[in-house]
C-alpha positions as CSV (number, residue, x, y, z in Angstrom):
1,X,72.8,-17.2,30.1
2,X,70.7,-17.3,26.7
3,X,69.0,-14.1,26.2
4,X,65.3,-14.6,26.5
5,X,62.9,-14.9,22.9
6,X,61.7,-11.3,21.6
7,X,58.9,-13.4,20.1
8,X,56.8,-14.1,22.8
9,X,57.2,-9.9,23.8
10,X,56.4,-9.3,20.2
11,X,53.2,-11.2,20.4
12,X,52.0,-9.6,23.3
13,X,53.0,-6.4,21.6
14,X,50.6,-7.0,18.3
15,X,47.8,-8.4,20.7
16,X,47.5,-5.2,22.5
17,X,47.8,-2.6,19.4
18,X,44.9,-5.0,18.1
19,X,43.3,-4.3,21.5
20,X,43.6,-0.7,21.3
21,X,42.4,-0.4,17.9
22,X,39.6,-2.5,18.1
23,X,38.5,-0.2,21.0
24,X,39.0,2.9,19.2
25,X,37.0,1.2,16.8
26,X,34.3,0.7,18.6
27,X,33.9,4.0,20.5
28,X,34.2,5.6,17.4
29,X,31.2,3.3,15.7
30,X,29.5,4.1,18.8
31,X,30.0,8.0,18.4
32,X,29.9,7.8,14.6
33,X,26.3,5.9,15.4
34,X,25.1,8.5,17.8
35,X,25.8,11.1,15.3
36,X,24.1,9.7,12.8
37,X,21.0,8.8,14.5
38,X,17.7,11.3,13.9
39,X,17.5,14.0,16.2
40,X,14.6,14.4,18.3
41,X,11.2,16.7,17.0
42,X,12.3,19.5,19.6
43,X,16.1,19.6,18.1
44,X,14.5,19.6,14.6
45,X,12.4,23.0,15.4
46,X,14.9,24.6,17.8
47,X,16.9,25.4,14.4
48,X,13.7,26.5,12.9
49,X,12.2,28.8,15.9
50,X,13.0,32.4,17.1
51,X,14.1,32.8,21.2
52,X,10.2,34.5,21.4
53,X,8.3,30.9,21.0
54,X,6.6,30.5,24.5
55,X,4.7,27.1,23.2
56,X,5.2,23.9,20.9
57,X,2.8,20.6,20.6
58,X,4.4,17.6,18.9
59,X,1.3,15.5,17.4
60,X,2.5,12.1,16.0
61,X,0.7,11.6,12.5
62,X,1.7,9.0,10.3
63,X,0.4,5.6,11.9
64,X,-2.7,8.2,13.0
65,X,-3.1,9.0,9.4
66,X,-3.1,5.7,8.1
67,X,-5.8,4.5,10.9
68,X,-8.0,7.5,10.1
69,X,-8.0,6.6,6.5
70,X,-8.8,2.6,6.7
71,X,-11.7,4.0,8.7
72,X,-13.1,5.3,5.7
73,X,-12.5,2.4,3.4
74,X,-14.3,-1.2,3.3
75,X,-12.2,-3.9,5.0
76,X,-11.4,-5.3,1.3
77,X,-9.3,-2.0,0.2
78,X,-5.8,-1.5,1.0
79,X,-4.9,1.7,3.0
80,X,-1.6,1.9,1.4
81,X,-2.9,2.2,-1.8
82,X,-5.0,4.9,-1.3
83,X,-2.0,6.6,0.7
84,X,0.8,6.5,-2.5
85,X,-2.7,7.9,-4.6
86,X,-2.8,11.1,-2.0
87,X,1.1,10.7,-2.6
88,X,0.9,11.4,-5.9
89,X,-1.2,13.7,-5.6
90,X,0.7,16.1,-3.7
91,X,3.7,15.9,-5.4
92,X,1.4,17.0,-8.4
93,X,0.2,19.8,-6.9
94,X,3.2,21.0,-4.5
95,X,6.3,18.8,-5.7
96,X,6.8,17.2,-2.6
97,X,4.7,14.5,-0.4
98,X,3.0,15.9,2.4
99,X,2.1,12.2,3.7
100,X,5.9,12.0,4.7
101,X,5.1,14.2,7.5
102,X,5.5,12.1,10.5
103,X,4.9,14.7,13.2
104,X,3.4,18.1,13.2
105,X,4.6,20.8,15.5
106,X,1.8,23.6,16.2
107,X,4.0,26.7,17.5
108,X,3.1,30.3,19.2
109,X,5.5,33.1,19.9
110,X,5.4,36.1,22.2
111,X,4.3,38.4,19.1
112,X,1.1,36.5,18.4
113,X,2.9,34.6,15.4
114,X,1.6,30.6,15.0
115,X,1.3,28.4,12.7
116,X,1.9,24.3,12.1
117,X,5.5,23.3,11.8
118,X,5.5,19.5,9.7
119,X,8.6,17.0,10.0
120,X,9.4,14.5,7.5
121,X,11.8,13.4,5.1
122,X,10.3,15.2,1.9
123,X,13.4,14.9,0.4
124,X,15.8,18.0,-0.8
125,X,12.9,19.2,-3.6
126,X,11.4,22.6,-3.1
127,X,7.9,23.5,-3.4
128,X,6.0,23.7,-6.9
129,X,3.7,25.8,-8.3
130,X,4.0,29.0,-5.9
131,X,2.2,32.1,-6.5
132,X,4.2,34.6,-4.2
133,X,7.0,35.6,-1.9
134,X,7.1,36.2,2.3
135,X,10.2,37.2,3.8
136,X,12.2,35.5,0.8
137,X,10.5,32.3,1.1
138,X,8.4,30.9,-2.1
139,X,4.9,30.3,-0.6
140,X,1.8,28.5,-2.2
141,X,-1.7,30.6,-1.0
142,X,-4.1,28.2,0.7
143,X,-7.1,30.4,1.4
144,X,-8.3,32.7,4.4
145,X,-4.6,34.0,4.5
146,X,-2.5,30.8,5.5
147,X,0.3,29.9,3.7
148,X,2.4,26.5,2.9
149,X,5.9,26.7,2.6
150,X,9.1,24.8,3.1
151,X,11.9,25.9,5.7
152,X,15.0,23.9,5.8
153,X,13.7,20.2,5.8
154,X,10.6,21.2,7.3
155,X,7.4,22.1,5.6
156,X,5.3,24.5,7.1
157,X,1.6,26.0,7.5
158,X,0.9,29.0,9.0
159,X,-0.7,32.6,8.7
160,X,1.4,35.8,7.1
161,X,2.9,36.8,10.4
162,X,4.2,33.3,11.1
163,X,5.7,32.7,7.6
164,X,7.6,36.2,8.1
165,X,8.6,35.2,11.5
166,X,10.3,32.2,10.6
167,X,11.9,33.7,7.4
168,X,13.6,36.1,9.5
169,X,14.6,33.0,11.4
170,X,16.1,31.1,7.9
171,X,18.2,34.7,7.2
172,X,19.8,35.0,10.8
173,X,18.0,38.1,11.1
174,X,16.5,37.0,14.4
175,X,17.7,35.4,17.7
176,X,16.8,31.7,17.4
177,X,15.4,29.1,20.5
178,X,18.6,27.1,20.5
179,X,20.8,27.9,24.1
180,X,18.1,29.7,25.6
181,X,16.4,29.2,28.8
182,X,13.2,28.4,27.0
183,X,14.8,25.5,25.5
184,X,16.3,24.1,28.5
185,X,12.9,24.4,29.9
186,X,11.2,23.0,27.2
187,X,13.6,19.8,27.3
188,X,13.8,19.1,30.9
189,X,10.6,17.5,30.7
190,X,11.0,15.7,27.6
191,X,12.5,12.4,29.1
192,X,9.4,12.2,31.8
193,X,7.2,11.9,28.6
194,X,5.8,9.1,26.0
195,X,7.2,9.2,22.9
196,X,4.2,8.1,20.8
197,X,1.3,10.7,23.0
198,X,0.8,14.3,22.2
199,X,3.1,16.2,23.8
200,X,2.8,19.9,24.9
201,X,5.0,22.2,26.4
202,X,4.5,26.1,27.4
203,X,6.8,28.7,28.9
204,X,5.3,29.8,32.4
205,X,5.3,33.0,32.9
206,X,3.1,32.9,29.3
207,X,0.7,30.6,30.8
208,X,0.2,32.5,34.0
209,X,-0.5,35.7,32.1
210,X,-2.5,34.5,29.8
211,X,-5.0,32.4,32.0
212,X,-5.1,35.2,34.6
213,X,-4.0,38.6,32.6
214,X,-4.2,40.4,35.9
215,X,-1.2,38.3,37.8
216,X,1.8,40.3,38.8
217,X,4.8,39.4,36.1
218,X,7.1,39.2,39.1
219,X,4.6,36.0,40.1
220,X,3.8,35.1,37.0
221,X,8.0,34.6,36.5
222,X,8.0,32.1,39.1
223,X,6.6,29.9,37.2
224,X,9.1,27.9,34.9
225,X,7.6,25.9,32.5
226,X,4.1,23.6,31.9
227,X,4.3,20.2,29.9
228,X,2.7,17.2,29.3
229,X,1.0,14.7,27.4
230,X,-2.3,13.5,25.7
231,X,-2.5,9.5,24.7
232,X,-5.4,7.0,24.5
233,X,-7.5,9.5,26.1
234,X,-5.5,10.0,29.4
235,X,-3.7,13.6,29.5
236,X,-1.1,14.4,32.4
237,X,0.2,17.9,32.7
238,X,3.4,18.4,34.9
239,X,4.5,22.4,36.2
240,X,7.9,23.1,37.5
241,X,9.1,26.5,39.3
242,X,9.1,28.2,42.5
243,X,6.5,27.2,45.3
244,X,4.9,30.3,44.2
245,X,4.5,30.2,41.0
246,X,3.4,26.4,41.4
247,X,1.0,27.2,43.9
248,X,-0.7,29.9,41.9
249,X,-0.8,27.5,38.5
250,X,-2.3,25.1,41.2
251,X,-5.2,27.4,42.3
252,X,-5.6,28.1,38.3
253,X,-6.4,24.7,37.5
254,X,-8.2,24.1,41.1
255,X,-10.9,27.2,39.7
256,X,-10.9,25.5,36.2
257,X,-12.4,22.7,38.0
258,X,-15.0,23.9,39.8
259,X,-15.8,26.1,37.0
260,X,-16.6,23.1,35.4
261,X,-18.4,21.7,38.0
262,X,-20.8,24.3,38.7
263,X,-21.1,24.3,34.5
264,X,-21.9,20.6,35.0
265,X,-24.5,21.0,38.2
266,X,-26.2,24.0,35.7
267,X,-26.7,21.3,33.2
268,X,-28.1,19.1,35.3
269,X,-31.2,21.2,36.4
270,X,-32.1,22.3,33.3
271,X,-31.6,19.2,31.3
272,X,-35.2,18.5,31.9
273,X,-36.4,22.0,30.6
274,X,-35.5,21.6,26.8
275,X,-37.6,22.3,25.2
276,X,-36.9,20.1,22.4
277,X,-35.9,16.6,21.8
278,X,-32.8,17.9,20.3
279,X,-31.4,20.1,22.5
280,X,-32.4,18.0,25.3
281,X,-30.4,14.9,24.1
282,X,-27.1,17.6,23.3
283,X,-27.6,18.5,27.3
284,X,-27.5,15.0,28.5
285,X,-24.3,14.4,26.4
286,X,-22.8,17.3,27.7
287,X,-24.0,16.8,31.2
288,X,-22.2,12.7,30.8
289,X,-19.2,14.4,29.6
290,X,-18.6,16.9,32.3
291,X,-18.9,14.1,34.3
292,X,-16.7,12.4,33.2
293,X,-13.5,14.9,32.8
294,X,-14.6,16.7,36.2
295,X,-14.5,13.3,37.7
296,X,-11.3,12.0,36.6
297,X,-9.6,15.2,37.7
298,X,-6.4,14.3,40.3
299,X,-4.2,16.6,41.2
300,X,-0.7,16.7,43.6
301,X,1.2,19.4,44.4
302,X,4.8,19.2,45.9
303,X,7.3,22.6,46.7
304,X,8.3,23.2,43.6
305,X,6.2,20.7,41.2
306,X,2.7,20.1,40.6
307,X,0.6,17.3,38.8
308,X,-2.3,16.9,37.5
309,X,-4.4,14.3,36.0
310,X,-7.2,13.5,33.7
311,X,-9.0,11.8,31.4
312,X,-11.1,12.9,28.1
313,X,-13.3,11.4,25.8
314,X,-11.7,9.6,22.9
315,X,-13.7,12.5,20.6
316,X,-12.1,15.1,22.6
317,X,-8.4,13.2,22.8
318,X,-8.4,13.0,18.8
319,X,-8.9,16.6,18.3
320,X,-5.3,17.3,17.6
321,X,-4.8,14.3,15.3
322,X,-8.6,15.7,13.2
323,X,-6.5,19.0,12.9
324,X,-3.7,18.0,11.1
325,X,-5.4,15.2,8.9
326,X,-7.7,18.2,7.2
327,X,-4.4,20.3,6.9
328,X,-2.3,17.4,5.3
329,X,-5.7,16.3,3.1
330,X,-5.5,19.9,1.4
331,X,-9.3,21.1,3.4
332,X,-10.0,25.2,3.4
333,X,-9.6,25.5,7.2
334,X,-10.0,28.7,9.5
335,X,-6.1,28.3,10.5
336,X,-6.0,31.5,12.5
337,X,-9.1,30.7,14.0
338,X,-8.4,27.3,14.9
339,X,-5.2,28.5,16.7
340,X,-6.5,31.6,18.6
341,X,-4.7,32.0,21.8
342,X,-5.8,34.9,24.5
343,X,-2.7,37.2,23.7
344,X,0.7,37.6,25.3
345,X,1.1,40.2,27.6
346,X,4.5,40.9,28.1
């Protein structure tokens, strides 16, 4: 009997080692894909941020930017033109290109320490033209004791105590956010959120104790984290924690709203007793605006969840982006000011 052909084994031999390889190929393509892609804002900062941050805000910049600045131009002139001007003008002044930020971070820590956190490829340059040292970072002095300097990748503005902070951060000298609770709190609600909105997020207990100082810690803890977003004017805020804790964040925000609805039942009986034109016409734009929010207010509560709903003014809604344009356009502002939180109480 004829042995049978090796040939036809052989084939099928090469076809699956071409099989195998091709898959090995593409899983690692796909891996070698996944770890090249751009990590997320919160992964940028949690390399950046001590374990003590109780608070972040991602604001998304550059398209905002570019809109704010074509309003001030006549149709006929070209946005982008005046943007590689500004361009130029900050690596001038500071050696890199501020209008590469594509998302600022505003940050707060346990200590009181804040200050704005920018993202951005500005390139591997370092700052020009500083004047002075904090914590071993070169800083350039903007005025009204805020600081710009540049951390890692990451440029950042912020008042003495928050330049030190995150110095001690660059040296190792401090625990940083990444693998702590916080974190994990801070990302479980990142998924349930639009990518292009403002988004917030705040450790809980923080947030009870410092909207009601006078809460127990032990209920304040049963709260785990408050996040949420702000986009074309709509805001939604989402708690999670025990039924306690979300019950008592609950009857926080149910007093914020009739606070506001007495304010805006006050306006309306005395918006007729200005006694000037003026402060009369301010009332009734208050008084429309109250209305409004108060209005628009929804909130639902499950065991352990809670969330609420609402909707501001598109004057109100830009705040956040008005804030960071001044910063990136070089304006004098009141930094400290402008970020004042009531303060932790541990």
């Amino acid at each position: 009997m004829p042995r049978p052909s090796t040939q036809g084994q052989t084939n099928r031999h090469t076809r699956a080692a071409l099989c195998c390889v091709l898959v090995a190929v593409l899983l690692g393509g796909t891996s070698f894909a996944h770890a090249v892609q751009k990590p997320s804002p919160l992964s940028q900062v949690q390399r950046l941020l001590p374990s003590t941050t109780v608070a972040l805000a991602f604001v998304p910049v550059r398209e905002t930017m570019r809109e704010s600045l074509s309003g001030l131009l006549n149709p006929e002139q070209k946005t982008e033109a005046l943007v590689k001007r500004l361009s130029k003008l900050s690596v001038d002044r500071v050696g890199l290109d501020v209008w590469a930020a594509d998302t600022a971070v505003p940050f707060w820590c346990e200590g009181g320490e804040r200050g704005l956190i920018f993202l951005g490829d500005f390139g591997a340059r370092s700052l020009r033209n500083t004047d002075r040292r904090l914590a071993g970072l070169p800083v350039i002095t903007m005025g009204d004791g805020v600081f710009l300097t540049k951390v890692g990748g990451a440029l950042v503005v912020a008042p003495r105590a928050g330049i030190e902070l995150l110095g001690r951060v660059a040296r190792g000298d401090h625990h940083k956010l990444l693998g702590t609770r916080r974190l994990q709190a801070f990302r479980s609600g990142r998924e349930s959120l639009r990518g292009d909105a403002v988004t917030v997020y705040a450790e809980g207990t923080w947030i009870i104790r410092s909207l009601s100082p006078r809460t127990q810690l032990s209920q304040a803890k049963s709260l785990k984290v408050v996040y949420g977003s702000c986009g074309e004017g709509r805001v939604s805020l989402h708690a999670l924690g025990a039924p306690e804790g979300v019950q008592l964040f609950a009857g926080l925000v149910q007093e914020a709203v009739g606070v506001l609805k007495l304010q805006h039942e006050m306006l309306l009986e005395t918006a007729e007793g200005a006694a000037d034109f003026g402060s009369r016409l301010g009332r009734v734009l208050l008084t429309e605006v109250l209305h409004g929010l108060v209005s628009s207010v929804v909130v639902e509560t499950q065991e352990d969840r809670m969330q609420v709903r609402f909707s501001l003014p598109r004057g109100l809604s830009l705040g956040g982006y008005t804030l960071v344009g001044a910063l990136l356009s070089g304006s004098e502002l009141d930094l400290p000011g402008l970020l004042k939180l009531p303060p932790a109480t541990k």
